[in-house]
N, CA, C and O of each residue as an XYZ file, in Angstrom:
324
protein
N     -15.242     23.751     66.190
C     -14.534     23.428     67.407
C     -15.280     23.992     68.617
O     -15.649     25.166     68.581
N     -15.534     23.194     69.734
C     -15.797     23.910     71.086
C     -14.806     23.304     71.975
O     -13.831     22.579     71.778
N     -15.331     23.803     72.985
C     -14.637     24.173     74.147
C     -14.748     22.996     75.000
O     -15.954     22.839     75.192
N     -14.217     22.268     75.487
C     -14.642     20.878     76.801
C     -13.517     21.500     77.994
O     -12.693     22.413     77.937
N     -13.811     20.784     78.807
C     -12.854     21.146     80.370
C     -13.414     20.587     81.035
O     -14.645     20.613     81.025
N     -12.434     19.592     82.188
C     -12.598     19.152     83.656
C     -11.803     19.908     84.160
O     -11.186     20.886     83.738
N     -11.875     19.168     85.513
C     -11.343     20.042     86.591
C      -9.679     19.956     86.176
O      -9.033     21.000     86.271
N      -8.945     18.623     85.686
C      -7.380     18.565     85.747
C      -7.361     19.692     84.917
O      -7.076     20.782     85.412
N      -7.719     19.549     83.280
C      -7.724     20.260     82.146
C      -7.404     21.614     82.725
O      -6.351     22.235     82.581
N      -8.409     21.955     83.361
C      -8.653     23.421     83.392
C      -7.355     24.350     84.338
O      -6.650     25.342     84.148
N      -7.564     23.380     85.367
C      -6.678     23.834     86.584
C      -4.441     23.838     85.786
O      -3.581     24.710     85.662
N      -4.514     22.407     85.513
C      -2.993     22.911     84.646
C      -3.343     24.006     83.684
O      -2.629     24.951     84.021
N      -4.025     24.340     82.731
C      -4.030     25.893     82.134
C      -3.812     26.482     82.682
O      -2.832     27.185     82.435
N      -4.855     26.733     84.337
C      -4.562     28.076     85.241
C      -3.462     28.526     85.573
O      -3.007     29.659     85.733
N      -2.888     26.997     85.704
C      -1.548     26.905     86.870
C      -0.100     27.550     85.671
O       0.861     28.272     85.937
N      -0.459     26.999     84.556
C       0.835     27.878     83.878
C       0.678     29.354     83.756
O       1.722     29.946     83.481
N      -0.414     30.097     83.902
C      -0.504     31.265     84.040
C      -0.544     31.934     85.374
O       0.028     33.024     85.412
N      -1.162     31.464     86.598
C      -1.404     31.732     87.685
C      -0.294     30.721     88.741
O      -0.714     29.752     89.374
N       0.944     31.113     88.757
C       1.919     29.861     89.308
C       1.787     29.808     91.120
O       2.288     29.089     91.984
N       0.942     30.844     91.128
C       0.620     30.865     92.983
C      -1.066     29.895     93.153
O      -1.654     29.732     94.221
N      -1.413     29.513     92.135
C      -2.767     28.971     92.791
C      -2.134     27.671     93.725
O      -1.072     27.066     93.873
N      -4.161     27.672     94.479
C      -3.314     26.801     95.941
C      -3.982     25.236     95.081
O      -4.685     25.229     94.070
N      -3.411     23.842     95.988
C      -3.667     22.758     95.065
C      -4.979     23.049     94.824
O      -5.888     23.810     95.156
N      -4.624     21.860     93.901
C      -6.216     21.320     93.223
C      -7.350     20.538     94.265
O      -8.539     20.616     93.955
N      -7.147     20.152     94.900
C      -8.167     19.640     95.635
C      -8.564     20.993     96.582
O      -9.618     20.921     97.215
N      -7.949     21.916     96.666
C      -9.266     22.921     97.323
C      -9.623     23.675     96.157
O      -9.928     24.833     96.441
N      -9.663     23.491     95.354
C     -10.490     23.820     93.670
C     -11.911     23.447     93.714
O     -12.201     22.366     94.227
N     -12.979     24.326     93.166
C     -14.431     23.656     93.345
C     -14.219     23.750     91.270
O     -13.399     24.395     90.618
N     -14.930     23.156     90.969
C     -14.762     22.898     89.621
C     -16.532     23.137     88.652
O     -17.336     22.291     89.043
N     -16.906     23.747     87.961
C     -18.542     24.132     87.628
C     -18.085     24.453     86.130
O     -17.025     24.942     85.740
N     -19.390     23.963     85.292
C     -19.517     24.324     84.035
C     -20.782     25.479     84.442
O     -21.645     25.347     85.310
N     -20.592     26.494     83.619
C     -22.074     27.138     83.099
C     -23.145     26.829     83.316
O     -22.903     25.622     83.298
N     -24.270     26.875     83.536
C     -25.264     26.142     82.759
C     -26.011     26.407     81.414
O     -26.742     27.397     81.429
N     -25.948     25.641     80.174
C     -26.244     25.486     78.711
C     -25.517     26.741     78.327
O     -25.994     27.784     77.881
N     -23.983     26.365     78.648
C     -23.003     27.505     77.625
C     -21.547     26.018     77.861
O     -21.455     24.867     78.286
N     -20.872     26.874     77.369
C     -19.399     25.637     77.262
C     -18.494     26.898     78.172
O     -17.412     27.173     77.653
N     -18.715     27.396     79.004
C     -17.930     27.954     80.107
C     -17.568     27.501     81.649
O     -18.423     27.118     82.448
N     -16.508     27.581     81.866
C     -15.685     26.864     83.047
C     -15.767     27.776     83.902
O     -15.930     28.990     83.780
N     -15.560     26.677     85.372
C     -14.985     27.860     86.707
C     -14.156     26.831     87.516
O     -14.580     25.727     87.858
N     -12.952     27.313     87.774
C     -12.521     27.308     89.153
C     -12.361     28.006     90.156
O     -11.564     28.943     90.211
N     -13.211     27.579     91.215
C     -12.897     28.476     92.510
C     -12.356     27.737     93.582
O     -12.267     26.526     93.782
N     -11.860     29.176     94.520
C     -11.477     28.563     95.839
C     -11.711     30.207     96.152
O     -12.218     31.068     95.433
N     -11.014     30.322     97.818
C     -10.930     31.338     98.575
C     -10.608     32.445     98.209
O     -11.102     33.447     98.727
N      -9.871     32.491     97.412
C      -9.469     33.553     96.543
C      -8.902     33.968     95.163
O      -8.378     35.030     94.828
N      -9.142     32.875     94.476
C      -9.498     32.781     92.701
C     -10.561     32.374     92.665
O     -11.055     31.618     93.502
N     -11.379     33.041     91.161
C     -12.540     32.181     90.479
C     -11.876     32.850     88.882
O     -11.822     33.990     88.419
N     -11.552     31.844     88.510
C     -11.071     31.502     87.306
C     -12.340     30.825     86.354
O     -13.054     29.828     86.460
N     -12.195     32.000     85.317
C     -13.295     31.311     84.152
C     -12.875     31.439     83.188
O     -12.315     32.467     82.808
N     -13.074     30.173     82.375
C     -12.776     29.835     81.204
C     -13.890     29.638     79.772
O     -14.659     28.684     79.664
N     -13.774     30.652     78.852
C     -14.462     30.649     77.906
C     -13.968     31.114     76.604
O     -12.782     31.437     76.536
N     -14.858     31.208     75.356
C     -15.094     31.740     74.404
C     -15.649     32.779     74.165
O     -16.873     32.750     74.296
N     -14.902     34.331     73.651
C     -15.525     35.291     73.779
C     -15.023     35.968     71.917
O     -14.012     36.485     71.444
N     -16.388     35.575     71.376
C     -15.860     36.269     69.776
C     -15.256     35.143     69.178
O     -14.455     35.283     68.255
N     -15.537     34.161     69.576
C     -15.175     33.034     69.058
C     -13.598     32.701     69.273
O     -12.971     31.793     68.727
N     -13.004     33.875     70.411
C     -11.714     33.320     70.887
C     -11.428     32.670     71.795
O     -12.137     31.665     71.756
N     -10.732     32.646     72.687
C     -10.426     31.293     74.330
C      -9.879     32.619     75.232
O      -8.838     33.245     75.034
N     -10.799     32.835     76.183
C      -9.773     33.601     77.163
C     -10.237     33.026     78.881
O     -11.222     32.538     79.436
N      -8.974     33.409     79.202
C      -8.950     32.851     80.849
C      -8.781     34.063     81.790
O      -7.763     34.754     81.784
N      -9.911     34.295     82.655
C     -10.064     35.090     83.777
C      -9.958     34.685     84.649
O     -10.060     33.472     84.833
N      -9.596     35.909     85.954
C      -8.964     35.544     87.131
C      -9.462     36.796     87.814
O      -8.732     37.778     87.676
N     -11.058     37.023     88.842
C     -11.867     37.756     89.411
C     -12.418     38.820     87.731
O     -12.483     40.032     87.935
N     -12.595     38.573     86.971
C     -12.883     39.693     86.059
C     -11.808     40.240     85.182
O     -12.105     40.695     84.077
N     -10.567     40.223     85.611
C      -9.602     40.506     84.890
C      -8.769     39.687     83.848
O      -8.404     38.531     84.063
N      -8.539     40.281     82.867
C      -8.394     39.247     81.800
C      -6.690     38.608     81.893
O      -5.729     39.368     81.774
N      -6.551     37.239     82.102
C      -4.963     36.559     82.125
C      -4.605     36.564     81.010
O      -3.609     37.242     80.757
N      -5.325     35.752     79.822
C      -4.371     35.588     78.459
C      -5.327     34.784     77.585
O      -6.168     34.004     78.029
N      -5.187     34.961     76.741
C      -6.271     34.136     75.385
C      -5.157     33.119     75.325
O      -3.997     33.397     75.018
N      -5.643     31.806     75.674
C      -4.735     30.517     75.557
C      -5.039     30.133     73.756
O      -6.095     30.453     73.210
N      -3.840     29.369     72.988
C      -3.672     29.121     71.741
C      -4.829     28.060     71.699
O      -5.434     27.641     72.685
N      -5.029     27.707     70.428
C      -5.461     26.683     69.935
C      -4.679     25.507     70.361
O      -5.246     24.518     70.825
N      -3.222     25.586     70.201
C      -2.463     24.624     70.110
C      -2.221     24.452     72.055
O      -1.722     23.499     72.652
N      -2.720     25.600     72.568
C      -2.518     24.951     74.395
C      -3.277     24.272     74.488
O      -3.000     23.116     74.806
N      -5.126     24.820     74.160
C      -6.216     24.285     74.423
C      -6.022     22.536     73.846
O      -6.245     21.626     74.644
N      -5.559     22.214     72.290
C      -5.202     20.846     72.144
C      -4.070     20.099     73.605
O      -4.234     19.055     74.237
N      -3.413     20.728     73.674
C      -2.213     20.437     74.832
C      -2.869     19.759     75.613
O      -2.696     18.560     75.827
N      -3.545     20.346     76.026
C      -4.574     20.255     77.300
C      -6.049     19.236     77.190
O      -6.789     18.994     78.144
N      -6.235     18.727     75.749
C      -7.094     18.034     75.616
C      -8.591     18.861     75.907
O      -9.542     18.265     76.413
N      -8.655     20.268     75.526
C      -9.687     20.971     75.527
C     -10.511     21.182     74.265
O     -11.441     21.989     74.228
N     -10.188     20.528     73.363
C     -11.343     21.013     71.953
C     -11.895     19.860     71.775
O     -11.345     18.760     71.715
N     -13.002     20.130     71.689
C     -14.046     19.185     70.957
C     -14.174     19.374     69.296
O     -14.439     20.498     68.869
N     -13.991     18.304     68.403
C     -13.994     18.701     67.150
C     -15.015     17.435     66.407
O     -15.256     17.466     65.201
């Protein structure tokens, strides 16, 4: 299994954990380059989304929000299989 994400994908994850982010269109949206890691930024989130140990966790400036399930990441149309 890996990891996929666009910008909707990513941003509803954020948003059930982070219920103050501002909309999505002032969201800048970036993969990694040659890793399967996400970003959303704006003015004052940068939210990244990855695999660490082969688990799913979602950051918010460095600090860790929550290791999202398998079964969110499907929710969300995030696994590649």
């Amino acid at each position: 299994m890996l990891l996929k994400a666009n910008k909707t994908s990513m941003y509803k994850l954020a948003k059930r954990y982070i219920p103050d982010l501002p909309p999505m269109r002032q969201m800048d949206f970036a993969k990694a380059p040659q890793s399967r890691s996400y970003f959303l930024k704006c003015y004052d989130h940068k939210i990244y989304l990855s695999a660490v140990v082969g688990r799913p966790v979602l950051m918010d400036k460095s600090e860790t929000i929550c290791h999202p399930t398998i079964a969110e990441l499907r929710e969300f149309g995030m696994i590649e299989e």
